[in-house]
C-alpha positions as CSV (number, residue, x, y, z in Angstrom):
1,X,-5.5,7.1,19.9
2,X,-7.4,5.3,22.5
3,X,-11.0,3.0,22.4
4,X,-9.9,1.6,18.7
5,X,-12.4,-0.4,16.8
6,X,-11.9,-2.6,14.3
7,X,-15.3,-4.9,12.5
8,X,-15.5,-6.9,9.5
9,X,-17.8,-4.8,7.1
10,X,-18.0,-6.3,4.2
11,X,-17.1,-8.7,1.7
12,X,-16.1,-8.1,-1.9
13,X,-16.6,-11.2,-4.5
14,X,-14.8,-11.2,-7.4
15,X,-10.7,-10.2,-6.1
16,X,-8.1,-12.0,-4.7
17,X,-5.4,-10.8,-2.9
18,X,-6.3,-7.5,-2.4
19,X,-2.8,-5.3,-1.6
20,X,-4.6,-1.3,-1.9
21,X,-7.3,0.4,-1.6
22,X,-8.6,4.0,-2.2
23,X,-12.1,5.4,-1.0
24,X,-13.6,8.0,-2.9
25,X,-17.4,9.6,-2.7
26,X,-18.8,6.0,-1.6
27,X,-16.9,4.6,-4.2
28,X,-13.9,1.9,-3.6
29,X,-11.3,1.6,-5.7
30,X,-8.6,-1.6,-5.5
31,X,-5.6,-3.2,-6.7
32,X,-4.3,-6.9,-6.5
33,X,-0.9,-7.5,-6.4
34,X,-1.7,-10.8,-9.0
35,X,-3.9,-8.9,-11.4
36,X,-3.9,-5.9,-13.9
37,X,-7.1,-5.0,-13.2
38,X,-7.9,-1.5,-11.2
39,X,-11.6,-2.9,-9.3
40,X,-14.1,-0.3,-8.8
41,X,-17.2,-0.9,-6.2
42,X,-20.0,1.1,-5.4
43,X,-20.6,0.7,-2.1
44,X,-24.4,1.8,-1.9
45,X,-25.2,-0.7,-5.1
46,X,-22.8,-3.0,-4.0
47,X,-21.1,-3.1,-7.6
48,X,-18.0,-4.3,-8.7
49,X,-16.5,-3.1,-11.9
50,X,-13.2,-4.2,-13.6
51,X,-11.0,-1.8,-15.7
52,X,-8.0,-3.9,-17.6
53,X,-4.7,-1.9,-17.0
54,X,-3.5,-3.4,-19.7
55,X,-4.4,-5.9,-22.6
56,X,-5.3,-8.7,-22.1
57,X,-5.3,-8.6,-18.4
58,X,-5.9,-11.1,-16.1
59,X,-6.4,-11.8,-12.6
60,X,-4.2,-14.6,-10.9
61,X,-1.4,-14.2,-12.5
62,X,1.2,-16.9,-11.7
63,X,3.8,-15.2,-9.3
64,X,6.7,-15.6,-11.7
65,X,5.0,-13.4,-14.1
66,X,2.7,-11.3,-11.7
67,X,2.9,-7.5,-11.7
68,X,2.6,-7.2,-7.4
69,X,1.0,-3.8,-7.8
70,X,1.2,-2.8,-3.8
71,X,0.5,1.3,-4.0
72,X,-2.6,3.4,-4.6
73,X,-2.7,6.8,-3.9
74,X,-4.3,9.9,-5.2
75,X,-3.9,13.5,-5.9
76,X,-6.5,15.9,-7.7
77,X,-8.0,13.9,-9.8
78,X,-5.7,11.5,-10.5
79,X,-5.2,7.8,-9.0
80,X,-2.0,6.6,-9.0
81,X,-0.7,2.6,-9.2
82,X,2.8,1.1,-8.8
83,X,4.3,-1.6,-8.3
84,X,7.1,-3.0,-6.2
85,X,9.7,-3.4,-7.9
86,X,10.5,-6.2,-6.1
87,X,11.8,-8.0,-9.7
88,X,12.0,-6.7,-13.5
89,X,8.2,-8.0,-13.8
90,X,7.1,-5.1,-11.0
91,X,8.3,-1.7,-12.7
92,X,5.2,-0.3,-13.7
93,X,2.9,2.8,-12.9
94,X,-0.4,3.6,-14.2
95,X,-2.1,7.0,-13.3
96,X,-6.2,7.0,-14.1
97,X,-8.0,10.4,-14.8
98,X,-10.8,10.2,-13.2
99,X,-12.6,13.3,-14.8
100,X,-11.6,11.9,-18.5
101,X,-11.4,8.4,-17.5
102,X,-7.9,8.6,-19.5
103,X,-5.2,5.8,-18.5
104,X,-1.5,6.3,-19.2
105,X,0.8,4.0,-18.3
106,X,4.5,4.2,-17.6
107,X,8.0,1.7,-16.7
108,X,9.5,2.9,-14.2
109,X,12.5,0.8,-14.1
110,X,14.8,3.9,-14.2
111,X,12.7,5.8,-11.7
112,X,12.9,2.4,-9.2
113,X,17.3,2.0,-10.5
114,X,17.7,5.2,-8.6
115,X,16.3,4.6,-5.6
116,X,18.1,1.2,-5.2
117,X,21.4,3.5,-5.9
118,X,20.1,5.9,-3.5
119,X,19.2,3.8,-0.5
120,X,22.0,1.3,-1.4
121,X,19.7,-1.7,-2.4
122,X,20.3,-5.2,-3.9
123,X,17.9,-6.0,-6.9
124,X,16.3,-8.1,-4.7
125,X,15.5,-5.6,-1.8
126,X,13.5,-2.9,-3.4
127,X,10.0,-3.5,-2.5
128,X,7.5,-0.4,-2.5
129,X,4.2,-1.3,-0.3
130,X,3.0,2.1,-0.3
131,X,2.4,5.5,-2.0
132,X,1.8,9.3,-0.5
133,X,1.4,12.4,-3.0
134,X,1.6,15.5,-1.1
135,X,3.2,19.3,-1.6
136,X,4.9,18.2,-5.1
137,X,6.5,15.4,-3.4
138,X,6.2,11.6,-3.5
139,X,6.4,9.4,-0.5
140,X,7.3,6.0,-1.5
141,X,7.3,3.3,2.0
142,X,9.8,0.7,1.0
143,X,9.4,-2.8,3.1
144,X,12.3,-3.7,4.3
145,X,11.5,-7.6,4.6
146,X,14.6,-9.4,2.9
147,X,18.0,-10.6,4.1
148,X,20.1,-7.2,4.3
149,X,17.3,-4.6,3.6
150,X,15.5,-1.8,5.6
151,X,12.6,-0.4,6.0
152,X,12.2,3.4,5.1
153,X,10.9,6.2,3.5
154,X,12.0,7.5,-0.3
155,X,11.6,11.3,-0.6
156,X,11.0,12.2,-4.1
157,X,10.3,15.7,-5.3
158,X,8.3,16.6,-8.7
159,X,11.9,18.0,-9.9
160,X,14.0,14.9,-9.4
161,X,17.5,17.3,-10.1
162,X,16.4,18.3,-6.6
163,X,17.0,15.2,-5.3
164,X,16.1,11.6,-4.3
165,X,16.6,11.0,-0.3
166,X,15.9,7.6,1.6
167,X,15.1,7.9,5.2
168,X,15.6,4.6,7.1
169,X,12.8,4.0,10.0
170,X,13.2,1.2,12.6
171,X,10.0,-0.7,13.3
172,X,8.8,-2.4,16.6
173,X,9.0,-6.0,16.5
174,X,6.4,-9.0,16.9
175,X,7.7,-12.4,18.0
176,X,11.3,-10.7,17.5
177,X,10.9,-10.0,14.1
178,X,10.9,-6.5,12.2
179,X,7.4,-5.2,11.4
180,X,7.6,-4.1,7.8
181,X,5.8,-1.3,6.4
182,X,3.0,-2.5,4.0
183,X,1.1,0.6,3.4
184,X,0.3,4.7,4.8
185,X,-1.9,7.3,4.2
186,X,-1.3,11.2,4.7
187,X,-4.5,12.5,7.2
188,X,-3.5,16.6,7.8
189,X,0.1,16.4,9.1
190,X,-0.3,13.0,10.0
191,X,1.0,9.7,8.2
192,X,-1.0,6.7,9.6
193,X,0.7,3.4,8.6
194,X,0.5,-0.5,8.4
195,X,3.3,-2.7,9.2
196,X,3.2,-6.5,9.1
197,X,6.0,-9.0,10.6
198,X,6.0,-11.9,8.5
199,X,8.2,-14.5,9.0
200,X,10.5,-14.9,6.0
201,X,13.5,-13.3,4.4
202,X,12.6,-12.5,0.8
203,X,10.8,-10.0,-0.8
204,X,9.3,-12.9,-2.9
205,X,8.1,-15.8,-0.7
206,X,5.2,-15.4,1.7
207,X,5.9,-16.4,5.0
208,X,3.8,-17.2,8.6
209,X,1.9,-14.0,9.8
210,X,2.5,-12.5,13.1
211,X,0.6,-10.1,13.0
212,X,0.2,-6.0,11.8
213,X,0.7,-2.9,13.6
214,X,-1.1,0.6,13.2
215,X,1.4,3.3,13.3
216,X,0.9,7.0,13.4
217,X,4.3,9.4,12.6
218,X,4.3,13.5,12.0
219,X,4.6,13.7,8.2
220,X,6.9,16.5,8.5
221,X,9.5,14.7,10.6
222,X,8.6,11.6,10.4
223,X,8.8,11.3,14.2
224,X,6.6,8.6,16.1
225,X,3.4,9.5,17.7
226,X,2.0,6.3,18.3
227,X,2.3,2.4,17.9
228,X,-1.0,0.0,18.6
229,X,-1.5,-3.7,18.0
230,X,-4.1,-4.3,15.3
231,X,-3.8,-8.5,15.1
232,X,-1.8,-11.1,15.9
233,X,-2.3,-13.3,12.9
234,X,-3.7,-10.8,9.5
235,X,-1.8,-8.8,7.2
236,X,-3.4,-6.2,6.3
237,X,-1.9,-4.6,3.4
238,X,-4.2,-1.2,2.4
239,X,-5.3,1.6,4.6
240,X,-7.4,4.6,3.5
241,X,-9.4,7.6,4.9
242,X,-12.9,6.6,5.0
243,X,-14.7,9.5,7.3
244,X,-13.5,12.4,9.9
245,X,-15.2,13.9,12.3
246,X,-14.1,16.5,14.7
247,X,-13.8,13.5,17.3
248,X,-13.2,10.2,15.4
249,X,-11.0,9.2,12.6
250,X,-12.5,5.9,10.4
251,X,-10.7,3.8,7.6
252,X,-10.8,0.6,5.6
253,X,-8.3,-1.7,6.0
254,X,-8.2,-4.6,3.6
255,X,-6.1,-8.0,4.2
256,X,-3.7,-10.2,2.1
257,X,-4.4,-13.5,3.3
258,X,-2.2,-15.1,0.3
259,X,-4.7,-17.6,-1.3
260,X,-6.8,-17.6,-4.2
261,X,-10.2,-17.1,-3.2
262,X,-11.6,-14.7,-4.8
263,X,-13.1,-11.8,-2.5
264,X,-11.7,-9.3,-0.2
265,X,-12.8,-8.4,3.3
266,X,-13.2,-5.1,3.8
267,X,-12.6,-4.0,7.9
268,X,-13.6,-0.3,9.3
269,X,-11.1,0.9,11.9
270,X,-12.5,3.4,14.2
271,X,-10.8,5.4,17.0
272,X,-11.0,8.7,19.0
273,X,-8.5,11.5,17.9
């Protein structure tokens, strides 16, 4: 991946703390990890809807009480939302029909028990930042960003007697501290990933930025291809596909800047294959 480009292009009113994104037929669909709201916006019309995930839903949500939903992902027609996990507040999942516009929503507490069993995690070290659905199987990036944790992939198939596997992955550092994944996205047999080093040890507190890294691994093996700088100061926190060419690869990236105001910068990354 060489000649990388990354602009500002554009800005979204209306959400705070953006933490996901998923492009779709010039359509964007996000998540904020202190709202239950999934936010729709046309691109061309520059349109932003606001579907309630739940009753009542709000936006802001005090962090004590805030569902941190962190993964969007999609297969058929289906878009998928979870959260981290990160405390009893984050178990939930939500899957959208797009075709019938039907919402079901789900607690995942068991699903998210077992993975702590099967990657040996404290309560307070599950924390799922991103969500791949491919070949029956569930790719689940845990952030590995509190005293004792790792970062790593859980490998879940459709028939969980199968099998639930964690596979640790070590991340380069920035300022000597752990990048930690924050999101992926499946392009062919490629995974292309975000990782953020953030200086703090909880899964709960913010801490100062240091900056986010572009990763690219083979999905199959999970094996490195290549590592690249994206800032030294943002966090970005989504990544999604948003055109291919037989040359060039281009997606949005949103960022987490961990305030309240209320819109979302959207950034195109651009690079030669």
């Amino acid at each position: 991946m060489e000649n990388f480009k990354l602009t500002n292009l554009f800005t979204i009113k209306g959400i705070s703390a953006p933490s996901g994104l998923l492009y779709s037929q010039d359509v964007l669909f996000l998540i904020s990890d202190s709202s239950n709201f999934l936010y729709q916006y046309d691109i061309s019309k520059k349109l932003l809807l606001k579907f309630p995930l739940v009753k009542e839903a709000k936006e802001n949500i005090e962090k004590a009480e805030k569902p941190d939903l962190e993964c969007i992902t999609k297969y058929g027609n289906q878009i998928i939302i979870l959260g981290s996990g990160s405390t009893e507040k984050r178990n939930s999942m939500y899957t959208l029909d797009l075709g019938s516009d039907t919402l079901k929503s789900q607690d995942i507490k068991a699903l998210y028990q077992k993975l702590k069993n099967v990657g040996s995690f404290a309560d307070d070290q599950l924390n799922i930042e991103g969500a791949i659905y491919a070949h029956q199987t569930m790719l689940l990036f845990q952030r590995g960003n509190s005293i004792g944790s790792k970062n790593g992939i859980f490998i879940i198939p459709n028939h969980q007697e199968d099998g639930i596997r964690f596979v640790p992955i070590s991340l380069p550092t920035l300022d000597n501290i752990e990048t930690t994944f924050t999101d992926a996205v499946l392009v062919g047999d490629k995974i292309y990933f975000l990782a953020c080093a953030e200086n703090t040890l909880s899964t709960y507190d913010d801490g100062e930025v240091l900056g986010t890294i572009l990763g690219v691994m083979y999905a199959p093996t999970f094996e490195f291809i290549e590592i690249h700088l994206l800032s030294e100061h943002q966090k970005f926190e989504g990544i999604t596909l948003y055109n291919e060419t037989e040359n060039e690869l281009a997606f949005l990236l949103c960022e987490d800047n961990d305030t309240e105001t209320s819109e979302a910068i959207i950034y195109k990354l651009t690079f030669e294959k």
